[in-house]
Every structure is written in structure tokens, then in C-alpha cells.
ZARODO-850657 format. One line per 3 residues: number of its first residue (from 1); for each residue x, z, y negated of N, C-alpha, C, O. Coordinates in steps of 0.2 Angstrom, whole numbers, plus 5000, padded with zeros to 4 digits. Last residue first. Layout:
BEGIN
NUM = X:Z:Y:X:Z:Y:X:Z:Y:X:Z:Y; ...
This chain:
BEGIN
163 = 5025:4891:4881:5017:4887:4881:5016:4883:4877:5011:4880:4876; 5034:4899:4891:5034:4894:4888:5028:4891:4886:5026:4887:4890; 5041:4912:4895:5034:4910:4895:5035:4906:4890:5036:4909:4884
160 = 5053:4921:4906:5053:4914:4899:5046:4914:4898:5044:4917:4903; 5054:4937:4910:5053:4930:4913:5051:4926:4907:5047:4929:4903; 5058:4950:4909:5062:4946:4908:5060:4938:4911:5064:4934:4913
157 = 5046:4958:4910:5047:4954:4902:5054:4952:4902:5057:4952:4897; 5044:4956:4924:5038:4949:4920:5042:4951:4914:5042:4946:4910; 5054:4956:4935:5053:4959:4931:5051:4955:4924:5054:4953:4919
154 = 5049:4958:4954:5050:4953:4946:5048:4956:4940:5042:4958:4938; 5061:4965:4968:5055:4965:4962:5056:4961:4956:5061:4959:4953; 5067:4964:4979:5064:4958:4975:5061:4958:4967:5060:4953:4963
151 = 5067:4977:4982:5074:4973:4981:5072:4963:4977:5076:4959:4974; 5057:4983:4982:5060:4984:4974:5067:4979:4976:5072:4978:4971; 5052:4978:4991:5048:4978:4987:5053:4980:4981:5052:4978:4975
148 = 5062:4983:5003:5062:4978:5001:5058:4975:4994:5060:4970:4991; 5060:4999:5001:5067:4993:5000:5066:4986:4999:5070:4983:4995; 5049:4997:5004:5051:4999:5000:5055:4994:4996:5054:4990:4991
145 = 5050:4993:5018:5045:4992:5014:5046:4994:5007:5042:4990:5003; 5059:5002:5023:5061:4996:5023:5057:4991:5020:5060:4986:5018; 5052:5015:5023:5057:5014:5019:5060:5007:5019:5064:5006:5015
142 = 5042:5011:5034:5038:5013:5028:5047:5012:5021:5046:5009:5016; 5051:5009:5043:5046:5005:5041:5044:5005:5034:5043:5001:5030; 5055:5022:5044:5058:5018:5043:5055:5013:5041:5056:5012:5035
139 = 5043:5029:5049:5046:5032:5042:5051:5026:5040:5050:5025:5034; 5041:5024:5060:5036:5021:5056:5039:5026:5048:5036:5025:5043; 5051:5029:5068:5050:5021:5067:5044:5020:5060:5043:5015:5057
136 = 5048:5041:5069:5053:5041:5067:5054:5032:5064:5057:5031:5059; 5036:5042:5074:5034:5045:5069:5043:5041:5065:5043:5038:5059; 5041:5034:5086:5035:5033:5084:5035:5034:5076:5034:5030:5072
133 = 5049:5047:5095:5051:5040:5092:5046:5037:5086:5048:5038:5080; 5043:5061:5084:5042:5057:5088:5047:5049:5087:5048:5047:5081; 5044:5079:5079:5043:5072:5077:5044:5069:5086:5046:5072:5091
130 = 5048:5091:5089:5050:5090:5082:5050:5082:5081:5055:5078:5082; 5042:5099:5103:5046:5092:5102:5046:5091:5093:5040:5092:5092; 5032:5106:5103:5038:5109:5103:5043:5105:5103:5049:5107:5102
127 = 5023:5097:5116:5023:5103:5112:5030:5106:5111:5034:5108:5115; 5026:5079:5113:5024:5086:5115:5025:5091:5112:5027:5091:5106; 5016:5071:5098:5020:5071:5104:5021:5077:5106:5018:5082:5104
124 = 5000:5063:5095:5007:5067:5093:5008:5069:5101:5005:5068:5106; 4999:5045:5092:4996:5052:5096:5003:5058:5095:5009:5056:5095; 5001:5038:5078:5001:5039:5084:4998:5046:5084:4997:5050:5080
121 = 5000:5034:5063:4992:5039:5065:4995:5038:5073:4990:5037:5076; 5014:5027:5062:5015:5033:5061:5009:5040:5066:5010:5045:5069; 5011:5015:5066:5015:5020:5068:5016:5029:5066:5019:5034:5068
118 = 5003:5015:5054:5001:5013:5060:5005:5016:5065:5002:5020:5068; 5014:5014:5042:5007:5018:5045:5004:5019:5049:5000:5024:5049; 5021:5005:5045:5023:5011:5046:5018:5016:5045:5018:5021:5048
115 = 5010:4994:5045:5015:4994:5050:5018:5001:5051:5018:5004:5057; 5009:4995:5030:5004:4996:5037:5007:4997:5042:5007:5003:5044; 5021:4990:5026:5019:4999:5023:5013:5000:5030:5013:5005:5034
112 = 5021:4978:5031:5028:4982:5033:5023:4990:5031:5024:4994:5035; 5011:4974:5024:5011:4974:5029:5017:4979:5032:5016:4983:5036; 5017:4975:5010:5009:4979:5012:5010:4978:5020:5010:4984:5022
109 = 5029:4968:5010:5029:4974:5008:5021:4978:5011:5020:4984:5014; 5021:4957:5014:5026:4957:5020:5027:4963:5013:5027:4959:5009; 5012:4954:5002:5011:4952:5008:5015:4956:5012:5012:4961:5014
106 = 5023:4955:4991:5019:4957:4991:5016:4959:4999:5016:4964:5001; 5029:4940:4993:5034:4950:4996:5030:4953:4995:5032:4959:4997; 5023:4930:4993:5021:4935:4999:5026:4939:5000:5027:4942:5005
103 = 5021:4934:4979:5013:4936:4982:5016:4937:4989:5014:4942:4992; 5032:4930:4974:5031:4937:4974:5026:4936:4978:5028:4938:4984; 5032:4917:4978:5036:4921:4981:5036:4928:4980:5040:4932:4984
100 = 5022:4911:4970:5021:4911:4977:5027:4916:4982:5026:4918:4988; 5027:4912:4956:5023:4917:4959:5022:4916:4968:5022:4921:4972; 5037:4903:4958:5038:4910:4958:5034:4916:4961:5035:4920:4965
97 = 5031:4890:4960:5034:4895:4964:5035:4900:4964:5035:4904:4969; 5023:4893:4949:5020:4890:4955:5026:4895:4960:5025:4901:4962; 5032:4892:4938:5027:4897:4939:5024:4898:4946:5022:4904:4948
94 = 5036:4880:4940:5042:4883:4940:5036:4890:4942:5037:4892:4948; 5025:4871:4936:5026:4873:4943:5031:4876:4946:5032:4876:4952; 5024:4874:4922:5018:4878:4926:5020:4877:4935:5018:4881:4940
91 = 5036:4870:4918:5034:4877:4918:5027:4879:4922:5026:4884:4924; 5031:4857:4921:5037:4860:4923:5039:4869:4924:5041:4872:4928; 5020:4854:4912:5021:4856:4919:5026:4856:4923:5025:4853:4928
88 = 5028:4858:4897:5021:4862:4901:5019:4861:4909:5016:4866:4912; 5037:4847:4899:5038:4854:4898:5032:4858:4900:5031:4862:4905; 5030:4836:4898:5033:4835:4903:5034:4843:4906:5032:4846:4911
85 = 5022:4837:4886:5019:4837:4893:5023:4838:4899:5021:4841:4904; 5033:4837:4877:5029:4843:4878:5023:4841:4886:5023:4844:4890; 5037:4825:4881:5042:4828:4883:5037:4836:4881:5040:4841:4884
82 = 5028:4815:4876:5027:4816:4883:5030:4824:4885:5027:4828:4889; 5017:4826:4862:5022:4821:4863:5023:4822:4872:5020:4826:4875; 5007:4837:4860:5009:4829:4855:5014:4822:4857:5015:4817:4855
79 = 4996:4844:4865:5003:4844:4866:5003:4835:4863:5001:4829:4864; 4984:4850:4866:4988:4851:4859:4994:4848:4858:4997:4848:4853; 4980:4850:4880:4976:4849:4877:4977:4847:4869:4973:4845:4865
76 = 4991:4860:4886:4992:4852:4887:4986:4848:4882:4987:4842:4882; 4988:4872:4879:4994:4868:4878:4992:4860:4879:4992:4855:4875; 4976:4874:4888:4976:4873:4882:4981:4871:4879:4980:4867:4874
73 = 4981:4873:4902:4976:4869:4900:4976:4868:4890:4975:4863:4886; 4991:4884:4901:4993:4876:4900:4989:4872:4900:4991:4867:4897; 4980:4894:4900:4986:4896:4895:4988:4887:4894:4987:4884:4889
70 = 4973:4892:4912:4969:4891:4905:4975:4890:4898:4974:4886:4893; 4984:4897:4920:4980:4887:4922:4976:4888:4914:4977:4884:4910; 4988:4909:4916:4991:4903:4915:4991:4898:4914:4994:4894:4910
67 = 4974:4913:4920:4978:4914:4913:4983:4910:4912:4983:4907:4907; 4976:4911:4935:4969:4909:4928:4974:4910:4924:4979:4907:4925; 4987:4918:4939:4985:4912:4940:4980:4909:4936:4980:4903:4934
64 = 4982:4934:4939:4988:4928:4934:4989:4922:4934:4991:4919:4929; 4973:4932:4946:4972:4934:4938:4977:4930:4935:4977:4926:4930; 4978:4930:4959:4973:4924:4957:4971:4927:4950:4966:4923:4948
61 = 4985:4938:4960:4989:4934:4959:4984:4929:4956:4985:4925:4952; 4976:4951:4959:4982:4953:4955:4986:4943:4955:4989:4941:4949; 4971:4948:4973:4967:4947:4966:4973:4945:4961:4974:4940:4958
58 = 4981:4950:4981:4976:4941:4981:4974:4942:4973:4974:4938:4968; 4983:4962:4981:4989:4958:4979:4985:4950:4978:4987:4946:4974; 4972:4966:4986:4972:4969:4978:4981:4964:4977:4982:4963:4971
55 = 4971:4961:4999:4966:4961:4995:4968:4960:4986:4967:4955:4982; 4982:4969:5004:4982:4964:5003:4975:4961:4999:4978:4957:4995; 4974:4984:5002:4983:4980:4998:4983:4974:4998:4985:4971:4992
52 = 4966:4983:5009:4964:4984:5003:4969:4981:4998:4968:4977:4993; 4972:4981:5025:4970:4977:5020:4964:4974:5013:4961:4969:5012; 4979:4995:5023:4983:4989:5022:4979:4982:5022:4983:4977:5019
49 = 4965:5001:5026:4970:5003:5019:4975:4995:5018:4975:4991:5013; 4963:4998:5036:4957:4997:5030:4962:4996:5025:4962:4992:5020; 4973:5003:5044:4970:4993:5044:4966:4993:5038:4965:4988:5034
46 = 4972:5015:5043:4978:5014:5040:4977:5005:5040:4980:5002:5035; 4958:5018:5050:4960:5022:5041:4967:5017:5040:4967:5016:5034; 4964:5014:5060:4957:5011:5057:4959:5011:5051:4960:5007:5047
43 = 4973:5026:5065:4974:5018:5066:4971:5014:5061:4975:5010:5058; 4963:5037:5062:4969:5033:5058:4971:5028:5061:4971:5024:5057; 4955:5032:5077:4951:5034:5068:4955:5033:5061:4953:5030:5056
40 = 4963:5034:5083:4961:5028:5083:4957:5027:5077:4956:5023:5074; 4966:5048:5083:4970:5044:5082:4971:5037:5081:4976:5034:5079; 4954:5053:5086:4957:5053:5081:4961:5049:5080:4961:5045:5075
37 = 4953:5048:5098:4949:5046:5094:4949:5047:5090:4946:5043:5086; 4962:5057:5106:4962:5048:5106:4957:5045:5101:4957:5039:5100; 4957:5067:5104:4964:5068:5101:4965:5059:5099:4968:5057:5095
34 = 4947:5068:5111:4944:5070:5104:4951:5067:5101:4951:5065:5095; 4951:5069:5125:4949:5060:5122:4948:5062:5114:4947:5057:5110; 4959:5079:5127:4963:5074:5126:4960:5065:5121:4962:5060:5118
31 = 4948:5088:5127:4956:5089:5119:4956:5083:5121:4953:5079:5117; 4943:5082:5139:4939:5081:5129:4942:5084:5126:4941:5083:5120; 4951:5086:5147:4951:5078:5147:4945:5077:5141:4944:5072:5138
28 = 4951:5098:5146:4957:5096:5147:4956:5090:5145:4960:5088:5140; 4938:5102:5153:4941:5104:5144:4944:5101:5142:4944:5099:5136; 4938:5097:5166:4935:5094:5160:4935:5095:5154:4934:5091:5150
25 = 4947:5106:5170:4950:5099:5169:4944:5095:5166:4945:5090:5163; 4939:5117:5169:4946:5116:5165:4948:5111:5165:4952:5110:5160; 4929:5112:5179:4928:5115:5169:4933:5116:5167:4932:5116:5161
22 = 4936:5112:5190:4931:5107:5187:4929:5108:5178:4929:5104:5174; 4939:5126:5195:4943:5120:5194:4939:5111:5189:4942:5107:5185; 4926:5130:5197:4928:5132:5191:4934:5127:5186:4935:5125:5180
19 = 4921:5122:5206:4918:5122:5199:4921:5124:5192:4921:5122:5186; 4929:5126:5215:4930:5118:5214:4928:5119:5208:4933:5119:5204; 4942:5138:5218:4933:5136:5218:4934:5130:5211:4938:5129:5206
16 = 4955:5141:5221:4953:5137:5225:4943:5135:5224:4938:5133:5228; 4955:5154:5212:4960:5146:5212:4956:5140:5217:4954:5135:5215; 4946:5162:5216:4948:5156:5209:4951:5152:5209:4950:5146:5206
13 = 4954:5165:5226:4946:5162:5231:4946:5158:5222:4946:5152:5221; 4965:5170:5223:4965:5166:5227:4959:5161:5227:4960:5155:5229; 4959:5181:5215:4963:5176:5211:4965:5170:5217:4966:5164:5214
10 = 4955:5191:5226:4950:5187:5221:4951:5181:5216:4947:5178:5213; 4966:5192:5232:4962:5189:5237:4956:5186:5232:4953:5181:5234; 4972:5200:5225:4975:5196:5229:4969:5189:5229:4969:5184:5227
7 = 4963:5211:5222:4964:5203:5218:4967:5199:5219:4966:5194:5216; 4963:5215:5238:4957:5213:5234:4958:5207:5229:4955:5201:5229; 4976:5221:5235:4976:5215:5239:4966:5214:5237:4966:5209:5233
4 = 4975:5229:5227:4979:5225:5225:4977:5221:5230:4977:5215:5228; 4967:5240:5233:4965:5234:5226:4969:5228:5226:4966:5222:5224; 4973:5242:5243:4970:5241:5244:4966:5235:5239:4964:5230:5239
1 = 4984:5250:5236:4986:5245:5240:4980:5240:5242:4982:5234:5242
């Protein structure tokens, strides 16, 4: 009886010592900042990425854009008659728009994929909980990004190329 009240009395005087109280909630608050710092480290990781994509959609468009403008440069430099002129830049601004329209579902496909990435490097959610609103919007995102990229999609050996 006597011990028992001892630890009584020894888990009491623990509970109530500031120090110790102090070293747990300092543990407590570097999981939580190590866990913000990761998560702001994939944040970063997923902005770098989606603006690697958009990058790589700029170039992809400024390649086929040369090739073209030299393709019609030399047409129109050979071309014998108006209505071959007229036809070379009728097709180079029929081209004009096209491609401006793949470039931004390109654009707004990397962007939507970022977006679902971003949502996704959140902070995890609690213990024992199965995914997050969060995780669950950014899967969608990620699928809506898709969908969209193939709902557009151009399929270059069905397009005319006129030179």
C-alpha cells in the first residue's frame, strides 16, 4: 500500500514538472515542423516539375514552329503563281491556330497535373483516417488533367501538310 502510494505520488510530482512537460512539447512541435517542411519541400518539388512541363510544351511548340516558318519560307520562295501564295499562308495561319490551341491544352493539362500534385504533397492527415479530402481532390485533378489532354489530343498523321 505504501509503494503504491509512493508512485502515486511519483507520477503526480511527473505530471506536474515544467521541464519535463517542456521536452515533450518540444518534441511534439519539431515532428510537427520537420513534417511542414517536408511538405513544403514537395510543394516546391511539384512547382519545379510543373514548370519543367511547361517549359518543355514552349519548346516542343517553338521546334514545330521553325520547321514550318522555314518549310513556308521555302515554298513561298518557289511558289510560281498568287494562288500558291495565297495557299501557303492560308495553311501557315490555319497552322497558326492550331497549334495555339494545342500549346494551351498543353498549358492547362501541366497546370491541372501541378495542381493535383500540389494537392496532393499536403500534410497527411490523421492517424487512422484513410486518405484525405486533399489527397482525394488532387487524384481528381490529376484525372481531369488527363481527360482533358486526351480529349483534345492532335493526331499530327491525320493533319494535311500542304507545302
Amino acid at each position: 500500500m505504501a509503494s503504491q502510494n509512493r508512485r502515486t505520488q511519483q507520477n503526480a510530482a511527473d505530471e506536474t514538472d515544467p521541464l519535463r512537460n517542456l521536452v515533450g512539447a518540444t518534441g511534439t512541435f519539431a515532428v510537427m515542423q520537420r513534417q511542414q517542411m517536408a511538405a513544403m519541400a514537395d510543394a516546391m518539388g511539384a512547382l519545379f516539375r510543373a514548370g519543367e512541363s511547361i517549359h518543355h510544351a514552349q519548346l516542343q511548340r517553338d521546334q514545330r514552329a521553325s520547321l514550318l516558318h522555314r518549310q513556308a519560307a521555302d515554298n513561298l520562295r518557289n511558289a510560281t503563281s498568287p494562288m500558291e501564295l495565297v495557299s501557303i499562308q492560308s495553311t501557315l495561319a490555319m497552322y497558326e491556330m492550331q497549334e495555339g490551341m494545342r500549346y494551351w491544352q498543353e498549358l492547362v493539362a501541366a497546370t491541372l497535373k501541378a495542381g493535383g500534385e500540389l494537392m496532393r504533397s499536403g500534410a497527411p492527415g490523421p492517424a487512422g483516417v484513410e486518405g484525405t479530402p486533399m489527397e482525394g481532390a488532387g487524384e481528381a485533378a490529376a484525372t481531369m488533367a488527363e481527360a482533358f489532354q486526351q480529349m483534345f489530343a492532335f493526331n499530327q498523321k491525320a493533319a494535311p501538310t500542304q507545302h
